[in-house]
Steps between C-alpha positions, in 0.01 A plus 500: 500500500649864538809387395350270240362833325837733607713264323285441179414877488904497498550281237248737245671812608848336471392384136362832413843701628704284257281531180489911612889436522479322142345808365794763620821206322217490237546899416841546670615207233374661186580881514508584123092404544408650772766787585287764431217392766472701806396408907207521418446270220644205704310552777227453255645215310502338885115610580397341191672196496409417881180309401703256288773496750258427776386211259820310438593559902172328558584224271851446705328487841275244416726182623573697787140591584399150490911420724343751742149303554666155578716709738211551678492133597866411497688879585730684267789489675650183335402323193295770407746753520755348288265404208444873488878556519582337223154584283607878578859372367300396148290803444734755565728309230253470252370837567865673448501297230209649335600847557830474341423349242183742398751785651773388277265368134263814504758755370559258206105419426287762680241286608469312828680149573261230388565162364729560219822466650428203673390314157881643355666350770381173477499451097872627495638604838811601310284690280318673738801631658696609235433877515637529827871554593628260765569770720120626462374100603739568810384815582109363473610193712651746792141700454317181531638441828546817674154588392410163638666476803335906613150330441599181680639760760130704515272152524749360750515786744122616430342145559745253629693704783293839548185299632527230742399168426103335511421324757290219495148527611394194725119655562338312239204768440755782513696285208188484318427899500874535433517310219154650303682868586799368302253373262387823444831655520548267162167634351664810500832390314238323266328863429837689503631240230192487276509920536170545708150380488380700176447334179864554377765297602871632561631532162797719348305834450439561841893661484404734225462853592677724264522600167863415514549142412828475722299582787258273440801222464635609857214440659438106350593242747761268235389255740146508447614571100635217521252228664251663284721435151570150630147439563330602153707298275264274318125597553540688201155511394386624865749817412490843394077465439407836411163441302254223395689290278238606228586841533904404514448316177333765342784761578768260429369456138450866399870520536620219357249486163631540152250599262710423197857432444627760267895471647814719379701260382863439724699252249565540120263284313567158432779462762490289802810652686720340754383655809706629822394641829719654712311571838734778743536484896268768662595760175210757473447801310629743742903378304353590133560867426309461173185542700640727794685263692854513667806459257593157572376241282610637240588227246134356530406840477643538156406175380146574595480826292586353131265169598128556731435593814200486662505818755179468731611094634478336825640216705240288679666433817801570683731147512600287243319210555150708379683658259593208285198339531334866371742513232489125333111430640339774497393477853456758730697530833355451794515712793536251779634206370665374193343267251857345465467297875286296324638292264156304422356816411803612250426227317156625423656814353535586145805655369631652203860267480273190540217672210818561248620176561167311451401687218784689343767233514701704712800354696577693853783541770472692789851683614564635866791515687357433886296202636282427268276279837449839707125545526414166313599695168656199291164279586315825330753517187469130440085552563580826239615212244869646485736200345835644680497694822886593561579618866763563710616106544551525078769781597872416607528590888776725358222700348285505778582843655192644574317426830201433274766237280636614187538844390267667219775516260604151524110386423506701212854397360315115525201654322709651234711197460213298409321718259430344171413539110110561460309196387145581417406156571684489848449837641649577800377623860748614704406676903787707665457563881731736651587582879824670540212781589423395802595552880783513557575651204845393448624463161823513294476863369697735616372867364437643861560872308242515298276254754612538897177317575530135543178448403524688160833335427308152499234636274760649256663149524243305409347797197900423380506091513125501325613776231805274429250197451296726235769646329673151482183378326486778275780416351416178474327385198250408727363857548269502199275257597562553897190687709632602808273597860693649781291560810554517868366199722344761772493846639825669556747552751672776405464828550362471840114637486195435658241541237380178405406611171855616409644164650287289293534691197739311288607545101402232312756502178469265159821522241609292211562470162126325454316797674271669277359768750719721599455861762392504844132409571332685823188175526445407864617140518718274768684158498225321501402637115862365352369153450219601342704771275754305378304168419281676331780709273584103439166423369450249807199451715469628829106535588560293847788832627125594649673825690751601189419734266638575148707835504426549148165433465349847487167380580578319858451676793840577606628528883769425758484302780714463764505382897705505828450328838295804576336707165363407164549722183303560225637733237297580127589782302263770693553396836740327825347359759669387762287262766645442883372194595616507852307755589194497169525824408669653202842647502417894477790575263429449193164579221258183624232462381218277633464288148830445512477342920243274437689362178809466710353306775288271207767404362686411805197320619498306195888433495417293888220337364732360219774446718268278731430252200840512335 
């Protein structure tokens, strides 16, 4: 029985060493986060996460727990032995696995590994994999396995060889006692995994300390991050319950109300324009020097000055897949899921291509040069009522230089080659997705003097192909009677910051020759209010956009909202609050305001309690 508990007491403090070891690749791998942090800070970052750690250890020595109490009647010293072998084999791959990947994702999303990636990789495996360099897929594969084989290495020697194996016990009473010890021995994993006998089970804020959120990060097991993401993908209407649903209700309609409908008119009277939408890879406002950004989109930038530009805007999420949906439905992101996995439910969504074609006559194509079947996106665009979707299989392989498929100029030249005289009674609705602007930024443009950052050259690329598009309508005689919305599909990835509020911050930019409001306009709004904008500029309904809001309705209660994997944010015109919901508190960095906390978490509990019955 002494052995029985050695070797089990092993296997926790074998599982424990490698997620401790997890943490260290997890810092040493991203030193542009956390190079400033000192001793001291890790050592904290380790003292904070050991309760989770202890957790997901627990979790692994389960099968070996119960391996260890049949030993008692059988020994350990054959069958026994190698099942462990070659479970230990298992976790310390899938373990290593988890820790590159969150090691090598986080300095690209800042949030801890959940179940994104793993719904990218199996829509579009191609896809998914397309912002990484072949060399950088080697590298992780070498990772994988050294860090795999060094925890194979610590369960091995700690369990299998350091203690001897069980022997059998032939006293029956003595096997009796033994085996309600190791009972309780597994009473104990059961408390360590559910995080102690109190009221609150283990859950991610019991790794945050600190006030900095990259601490905090550290600390999370991405294994536990993980589970826990896989494991609260559909209850939606169990999630995110901050009041009574009266009370929720209540909030959530004080900020969407319109007490009358007096709206600045966007479109010269009478005119019904043809309508295009060009929607940017991870642009944000931080490239727009018009309102204090960095000098490189600066083609947009001009084009955004002589039409309007709304200056105080906001993605709702951080990938594309809630970023479309926000844009064209009017539908929130999500922070730990994305309403795109569900097909079934997309079809329950209303959009603004399938509202223009239903009641404005509209005809509509959808233009994007990668794979258009990457996180179920063409089953949305067909749900969205689009009549054409072109993609990357519409594209000559030729063409198709891009890891993402073809190149943002070569989607535009398409674009441009199909543009056509107005018809008032066949308007047109045309959406242009980029993604030359995306990892790993290669691109064919070549002005490394003015831009030695990769990153910015892509940007610059893609601000030159979508200027080209615009200008090329201009002088068109289309451009009269052409409207024209350029907005980013999610929070921006480049430059580098940390502030979620300047990552999600985004321009939101509307050009044309039909435009009848020109300037820049500071109202709080997000994606989700385009639908809701621009159908109503068209004289079209749009009551059932439930969370979109008119920008030019001066009598709607105007706001932003946005959310991550780990924070909500609610932005109005006198205050930014930012909510962590990791760790319930707010985000000490900003003016919050307690009106503005419990309106952020309504309307996030409403958004669930749609979701559920969508």
């Amino acid at each position: 029985m002494i052995k029985a508990l050695i070797k089990l007491a092993a296997t926790l403090l074998a599982g424990i060493l490698c997620f401790i070891i997890g943490k260290l690749i997890f810092l040493a791998f991203n030193p542009s986060v956390y190079s400033g942090i000192g001793f001291g800070d890790v050592i904290a970052v380790v003292g904070n996460g050991f309760s989770m750690d202890l957790a997901m250890s627990a979790y692994l020595s389960v099968l070996p727990c119960v391996m260890l109490i049949v030993s008692l009647f059988i020994g350990s010293g054959g069958i026994i032995d190698k099942i462990l072998k070659w479970y230990f084999v298992v976790v310390s791959l899938v373990v290593s696995l988890v820790v590159v990947l969150d090691s090598s994702l986080y300095g690209y999303w800042r949030f801890k590994l959940d179940s994104t990636p793993l719904f990218y990789l199996l829509s579009s495996p191609k896809s998914a994999m397309a912002s990484m360099e072949w060399w950088m897929i080697a590298g992780g594969i070498v990772m994988w396995l050294v860090i795999g084989a060094v925890f194979f290495f610590i369960y091995y020697a700690g369990v299998i060889r350091f203690v001897k194996p069980v022997e059998p016990c032939k006293n029956v009473k003595r096997r009796i006692l033994q085996t309600g010890v190791m009972m309780l021995a597994a009473g104990v994993l059961v408390i360590s995994i559910r995080g102690g006998v109190t009221v609150s089970t283990m859950n991610l804020s019991r790794a945050y300390f600190s006030a900095d959120q990259r601490l905090n990060h550290a600390a999370v097991n991405p294994a536990f991050s993980l589970m826990y993401s896989l494991t609260h993908q559909d209850n939606f209407s169990e999630q995110y319950r901050f009041f009574e649903d009266e009370k929720a209700r209540r909030l959530f309609s004080q900020l969407t109300e319109s007490p009358c409908d007096s709206i600045v008119p966007l479109i010269r009277g009478g005119v019904r324009p043809d309508v295009y939408v060009i929607i940017l890879e991870s642009f944000s406002s931080q490239l727009f020097p018009s309102v204090g950004g960095e000098e490189v989109a600066l083609r947009l930038d001009s084009i955004a000055r002589e039409g309007l530009m709304f200056t105080n805007f906001y993605a709702n999420s951080f990938r594309t897949d809630r970023g479309l949906v926000s844009i064209m439905s009017g539908y929130p992101g999500q922070p730990n899921t994305s309403i795109m996995k569900f097909v079934s439910k997309t079809e329950n969504l209303p959009s603004f291509p399938r509202r223009m074609k239903e009641e404005g006559g509209y005809s509509s194509t959808y233009y994007y040069g990668g794979d258009a079947n990457f996180t179920n996106m063409k089953a949305y665009l067909v749900n969205a009522g689009f009549d054409r979707i072109i993609s990357d299989v519409d594209f000559p392989v030729s063409k198709r230089l891009s890891k993402w498929g073809a190149h943002d100029d070569e989607v535009f030249s398409m674009a441009i080659g199909e543009l056509a005289p107005y018809e008032a009674d066949k308007p047109k609705l045309k959406v242009i997705q980029t993604s030359s602007s995306h990892e790993p930024f290669e691109v064919p443009y070549d002005d490394k003097g003015r831009f030695p950052d990769i990153r910015a050259r892509a940007f610059a690329y893609a601000d030159s192909c979508a200027a080209d598009f615009i200008n090329a309508l201009h002088d068109g005689k289309e451009w009269n009677n052409s409207l024209v919305v350029i907005v980013p599909d999610h929070y921006g990835a480049y430059p580098d910051t940390d502030d979620p509020l300047a990552r999600h911050k985004v321009p939101l930019i509307i050009t044309g020759g039909a435009l009848a409001y020109r300037g820049t306009d500071n109202t709080a709004g997000s994606q989700i209010d385009i639908a809701s904008t621009l159908l109503g500029a068209l004289r079209l309904p749009h009551d059932d956009f439930s969370f979109s809001r008119n920008l030019l309705n001066p009598c709607t209660t105007h706001f932003a909202f946005f959310a991550d994997p780990s924070l909500i944010g609610m932005v109005t015109e006198s205050d930014t609050t930012i909510y962590n919901l990791d760790s319930d508190k707010i985000v000490p960095l900003y003016g919050a305001s307690a009106r503005n906390e419990d309106s952020a978490k309504a309307f996030l509990q409403l958004l669930y309690d749609d979701l559920s019955k969508r």
